[in-house]
N, C-alpha and C positions, 0 to 999 in steps of 0.2 A: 480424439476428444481430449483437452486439457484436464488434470483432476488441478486440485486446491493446491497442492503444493507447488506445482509449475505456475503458476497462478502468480501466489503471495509473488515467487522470484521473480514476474514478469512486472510487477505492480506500477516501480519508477519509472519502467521503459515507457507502459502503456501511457502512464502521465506528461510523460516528457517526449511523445511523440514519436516515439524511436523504435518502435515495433516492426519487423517487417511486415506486410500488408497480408500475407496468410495467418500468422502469428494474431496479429490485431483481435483479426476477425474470429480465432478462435479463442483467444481472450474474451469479445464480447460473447460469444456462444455461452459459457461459463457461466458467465453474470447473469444471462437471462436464466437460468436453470438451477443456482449456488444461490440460493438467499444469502446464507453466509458468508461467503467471498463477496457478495453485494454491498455486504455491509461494513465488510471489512474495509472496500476500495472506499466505501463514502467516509468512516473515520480517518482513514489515511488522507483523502482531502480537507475535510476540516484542521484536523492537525497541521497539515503544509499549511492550511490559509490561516488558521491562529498562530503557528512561530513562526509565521511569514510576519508576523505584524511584532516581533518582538527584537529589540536592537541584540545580535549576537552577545554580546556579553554577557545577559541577560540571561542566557542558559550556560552555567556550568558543566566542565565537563560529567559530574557525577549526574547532573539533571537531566543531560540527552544519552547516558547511559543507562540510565532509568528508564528511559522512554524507550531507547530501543527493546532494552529489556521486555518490555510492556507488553509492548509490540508481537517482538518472537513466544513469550508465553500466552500471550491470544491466539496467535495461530496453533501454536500445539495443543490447542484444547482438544 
């Protein structure tokens, strides 16, 4: 069984396809069971598809150090 923390680390691969195919599936096991890693994967897609739509310059480095920031203090809630 996957917990939350192997999870959040897994997060990019699962999106970008690159999971191996036992991995995947215990990624998806997770998500049906983790409301909170559920929600967590659905904010990290909005995110990619909202500064997906912004010209890189756009986010300074101190803006996407905030966000990662963000990011790693949501998960260690």
């Amino acid at each position: 069984m996957m917990d939350c923390n192997e999870f959040v680390e897994l997060v990019t691969a699962f999106l970008d396809g690159a999971l191996a195919p036992v991995d995947e599936a215990r990624f998806v096991e997770h998500i049906a069971i983790c409301e909170g890693c559920e929600r967590y994967l659905d904010q990290f897609r909005v995110t990619i598809a909202r500064l997906g739509e912004l010209p890189p310059e756009t986010l300074s480095t101190r803006a996407r150090n905030d966000l990662l920031t963000a990011f790693r203090d949501w998960h260690n809630r």
